[in-house]
C-alpha positions in Angstrom: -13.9 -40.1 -19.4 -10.9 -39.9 -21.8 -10.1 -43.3 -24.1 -6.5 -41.8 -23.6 -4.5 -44.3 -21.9 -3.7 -43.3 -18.0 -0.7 -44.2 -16.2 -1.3 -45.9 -13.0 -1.3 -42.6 -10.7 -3.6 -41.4 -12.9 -5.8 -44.2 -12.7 -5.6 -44.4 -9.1 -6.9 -40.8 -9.0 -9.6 -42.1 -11.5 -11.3 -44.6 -9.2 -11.3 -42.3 -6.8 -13.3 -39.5 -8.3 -14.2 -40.7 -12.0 -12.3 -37.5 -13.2 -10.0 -37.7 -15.4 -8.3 -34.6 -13.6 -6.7 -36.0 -10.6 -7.8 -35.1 -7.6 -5.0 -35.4 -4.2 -5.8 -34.7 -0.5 -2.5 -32.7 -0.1 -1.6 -29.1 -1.5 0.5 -28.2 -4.6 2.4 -24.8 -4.3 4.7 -23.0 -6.1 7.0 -20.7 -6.0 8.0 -18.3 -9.1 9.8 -15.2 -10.3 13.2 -14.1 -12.0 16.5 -15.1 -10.9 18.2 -13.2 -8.0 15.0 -13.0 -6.1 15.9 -15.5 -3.4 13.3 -17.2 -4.8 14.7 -20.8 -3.9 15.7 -19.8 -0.1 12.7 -18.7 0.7 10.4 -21.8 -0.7 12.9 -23.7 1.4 11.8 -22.1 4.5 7.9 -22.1 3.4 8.5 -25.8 4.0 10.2 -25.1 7.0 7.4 -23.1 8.7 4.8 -25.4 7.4 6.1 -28.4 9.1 6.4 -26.5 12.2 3.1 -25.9 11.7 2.0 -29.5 11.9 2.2 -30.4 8.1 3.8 -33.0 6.0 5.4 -30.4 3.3 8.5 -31.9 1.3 10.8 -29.2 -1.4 11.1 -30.3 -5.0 12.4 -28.0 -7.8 12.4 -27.0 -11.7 13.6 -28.0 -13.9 14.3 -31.3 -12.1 12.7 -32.8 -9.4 13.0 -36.6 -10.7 15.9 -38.9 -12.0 14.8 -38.1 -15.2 14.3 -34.4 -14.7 17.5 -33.8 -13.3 19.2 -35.3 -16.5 17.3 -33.1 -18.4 18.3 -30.1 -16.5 21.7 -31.3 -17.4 21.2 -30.6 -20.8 18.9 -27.8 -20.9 21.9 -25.9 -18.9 24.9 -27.2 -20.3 23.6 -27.5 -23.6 24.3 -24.0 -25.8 23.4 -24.9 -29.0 19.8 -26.5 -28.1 17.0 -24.0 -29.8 14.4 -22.8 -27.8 11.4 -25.1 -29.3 13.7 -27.9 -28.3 14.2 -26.6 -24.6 10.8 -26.1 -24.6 9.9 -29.8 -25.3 12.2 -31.1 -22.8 11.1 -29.3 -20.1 7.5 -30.7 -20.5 9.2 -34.0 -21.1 11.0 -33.9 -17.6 7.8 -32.1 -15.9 5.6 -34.7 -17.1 7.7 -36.9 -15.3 8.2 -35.0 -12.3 4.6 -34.7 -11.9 3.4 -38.7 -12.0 6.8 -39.8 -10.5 7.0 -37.2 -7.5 4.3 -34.1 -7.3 1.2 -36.6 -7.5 2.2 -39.6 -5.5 3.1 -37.1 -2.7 0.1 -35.1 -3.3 -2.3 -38.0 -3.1 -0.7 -39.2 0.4 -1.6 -35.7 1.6 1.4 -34.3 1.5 1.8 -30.0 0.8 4.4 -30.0 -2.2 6.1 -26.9 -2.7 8.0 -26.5 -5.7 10.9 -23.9 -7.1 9.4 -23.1 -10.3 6.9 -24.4 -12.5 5.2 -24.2 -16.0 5.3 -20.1 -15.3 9.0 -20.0 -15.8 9.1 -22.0 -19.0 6.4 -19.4 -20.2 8.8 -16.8 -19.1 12.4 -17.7 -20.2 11.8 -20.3 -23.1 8.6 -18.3 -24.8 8.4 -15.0 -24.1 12.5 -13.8 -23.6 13.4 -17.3 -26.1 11.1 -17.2 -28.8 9.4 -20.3 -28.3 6.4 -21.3 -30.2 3.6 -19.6 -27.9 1.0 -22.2 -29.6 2.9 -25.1 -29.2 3.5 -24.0 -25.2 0.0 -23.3 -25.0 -1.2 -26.7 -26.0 1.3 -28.4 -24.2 0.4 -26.1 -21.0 -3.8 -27.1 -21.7 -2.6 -30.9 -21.8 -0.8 -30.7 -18.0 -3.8 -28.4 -16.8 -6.0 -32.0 -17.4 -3.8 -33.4 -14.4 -2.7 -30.8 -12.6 -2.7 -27.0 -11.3 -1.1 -25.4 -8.4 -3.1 -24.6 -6.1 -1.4 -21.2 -4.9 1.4 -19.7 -6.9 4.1 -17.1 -5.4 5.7 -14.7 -7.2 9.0 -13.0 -6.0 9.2 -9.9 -7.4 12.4 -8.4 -8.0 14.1 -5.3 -10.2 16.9 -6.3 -12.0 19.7 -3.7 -10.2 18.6 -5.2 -7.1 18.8 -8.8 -8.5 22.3 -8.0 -9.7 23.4 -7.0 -6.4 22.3 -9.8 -4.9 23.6 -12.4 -7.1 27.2 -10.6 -7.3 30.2 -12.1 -8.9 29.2 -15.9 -7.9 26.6 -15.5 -10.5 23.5 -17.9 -10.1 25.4 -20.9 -10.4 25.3 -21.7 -13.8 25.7 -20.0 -17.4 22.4 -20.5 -18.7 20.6 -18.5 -15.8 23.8 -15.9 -15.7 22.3 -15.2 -19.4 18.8 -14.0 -18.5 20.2 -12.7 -15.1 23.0 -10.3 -16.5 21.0 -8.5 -19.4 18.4 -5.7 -18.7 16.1 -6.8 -21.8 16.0 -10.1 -21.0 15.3 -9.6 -16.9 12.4 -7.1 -18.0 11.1 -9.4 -20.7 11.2 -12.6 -18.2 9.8 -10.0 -15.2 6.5 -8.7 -17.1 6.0 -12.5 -18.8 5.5 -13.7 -15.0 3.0 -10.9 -14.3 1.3 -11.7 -17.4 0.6 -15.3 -16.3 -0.3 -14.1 -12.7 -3.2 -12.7 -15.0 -4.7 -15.6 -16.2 -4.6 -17.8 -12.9 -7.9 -17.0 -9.7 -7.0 -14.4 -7.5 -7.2 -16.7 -4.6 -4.7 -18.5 -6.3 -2.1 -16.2 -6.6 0.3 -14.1 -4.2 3.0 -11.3 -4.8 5.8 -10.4 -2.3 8.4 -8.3 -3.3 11.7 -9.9 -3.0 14.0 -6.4 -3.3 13.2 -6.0 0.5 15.4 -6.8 3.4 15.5 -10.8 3.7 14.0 -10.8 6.9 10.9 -9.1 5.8 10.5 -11.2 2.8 10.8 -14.4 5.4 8.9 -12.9 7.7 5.6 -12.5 4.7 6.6 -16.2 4.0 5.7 -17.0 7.1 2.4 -15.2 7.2 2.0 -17.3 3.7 2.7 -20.4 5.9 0.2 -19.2 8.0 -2.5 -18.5 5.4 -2.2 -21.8 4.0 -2.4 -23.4 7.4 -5.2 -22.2 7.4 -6.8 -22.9 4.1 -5.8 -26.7 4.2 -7.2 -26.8 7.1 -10.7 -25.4 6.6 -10.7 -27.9 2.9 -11.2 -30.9 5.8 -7.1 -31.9 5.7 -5.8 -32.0 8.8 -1.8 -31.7 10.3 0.1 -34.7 11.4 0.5 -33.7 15.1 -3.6 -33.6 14.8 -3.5 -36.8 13.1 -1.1 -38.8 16.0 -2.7 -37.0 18.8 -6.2 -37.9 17.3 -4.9 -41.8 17.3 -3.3 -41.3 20.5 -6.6 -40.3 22.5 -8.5 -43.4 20.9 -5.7 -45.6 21.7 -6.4 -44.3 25.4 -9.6 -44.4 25.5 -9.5 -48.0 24.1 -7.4 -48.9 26.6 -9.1 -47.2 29.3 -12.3 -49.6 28.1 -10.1 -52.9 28.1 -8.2 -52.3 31.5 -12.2 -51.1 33.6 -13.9 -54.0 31.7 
């Protein structure tokens, strides 16, 4: 065990397992890949077609997420001047607190927790298209690996002329994205960085769809996604809410059943 102080989630998880990494009956899944992918749609409908599967799944997004990490996202956008080192440290800053303050309490009530983006893109855009200080991401990356890894990362794979298209004159909503969106080198630099982390993460716990298909294929492979980690969850002993009620239901029948023939 660490002599590192714990925060109170983290201690909770502690008494659990007497891990310091924190352990959580639900699922954490993300979704990654460069802008112009429909990336954010479609992990919108993965929570979608989970619940309809039975499952408590709930949407949460980077950078953001938590009071905090919204206001940082604020800056990190609006903010032109801040160098990449410094973007770098304030992402962590507002993931940190996106993951005690929303990720792991949801995750620890068994919830699946699907979130638009993750340490992958900060990898992508602030170190390898910003010039962030790969060491300094690294050890900050090793430090959030002692608390928490997704357990299956998308990847929406795009090509930049159809990620253009898409996008259009409306842009992805904000300058700072329209940056990395409009510029060849940049898109390619960010698109080969997100296959290069895909590299260093279990094959079971990594997928690839490519997003320059029709939107109804890609929703229809998010579905078979939804599907896959239906299944998964399920065989790891978790089990949907509808199980969950229905189970409580029968024993609140058969308890009754017992009190009325007594």
């Amino acid at each position: 065990m660490s002599t590192m102080e714990m925060s109170p989630i983290l201690e909770s998880a502690h008494e659990i397992t007497g891990d310091d990494f924190a352990p959580y009956p639900g699922a954490f899944i993300v979704t990654e890949g460069p802008d112009g992918g429909g990336k954010t749609t479609m992990a919108k409908q993965l929570v979608d077609n989970l619940t309809d599967l039975g499952w408590d799944a709930v949407y949460t997004r980077e950078p953001g997420g938590s009071v905090y990490a919204e206001q940082v996202r604020e800056l990190v956008i609006n903010e032109k001047n801040l160098n990449p080192d410094a973007q770098m440290l304030a992402l962590f800053s507002a993931r940190m607190d996106h993951v005690e303050t929303v990720i792991l309490p949801a995750l620890m009530e068994g919830k699946i927790v699907v979130s638009d983006r993750f340490v992958d893109s900060t990898f992508a855009y602030q170190v390898a298209c910003g010039g962030a200080n790969e060491y300094l991401f690294n050890a900050l990356d090793n430090h959030l690996k002692t608390i928490l890894e997704p357990d299956l990362t998308l990847y929406f794979d795009i090509d930049h002329k159809t990620a253009v298209k898409r996008a259009g004159d409306r842009g992805t909503g904000n300058l700072y994205d329209d940056h990395f969106l409009q510029r060849f080198s940049n898109f390619n630099v960010i698109r080969q960085a997100y296959k290069e982390r895909s590299e260093t993460k279990p094959e079971d716990a990594v997928g690839f769809i490519d997003a320059s298909r029709s939107q109804r294929k890609v929703s229809r492979e998010v579905k078979k996604w939804a599907r896959a980690i239906d299944k998964s969850h399920t065989a790891k002993g978790a089990q949907p809410i509808t199980t969950t009620i229905l189970g409580f239901e029968s024993g609140l029948r058969q308890l009754t059943n017992i009190l009325v023939n007594k």
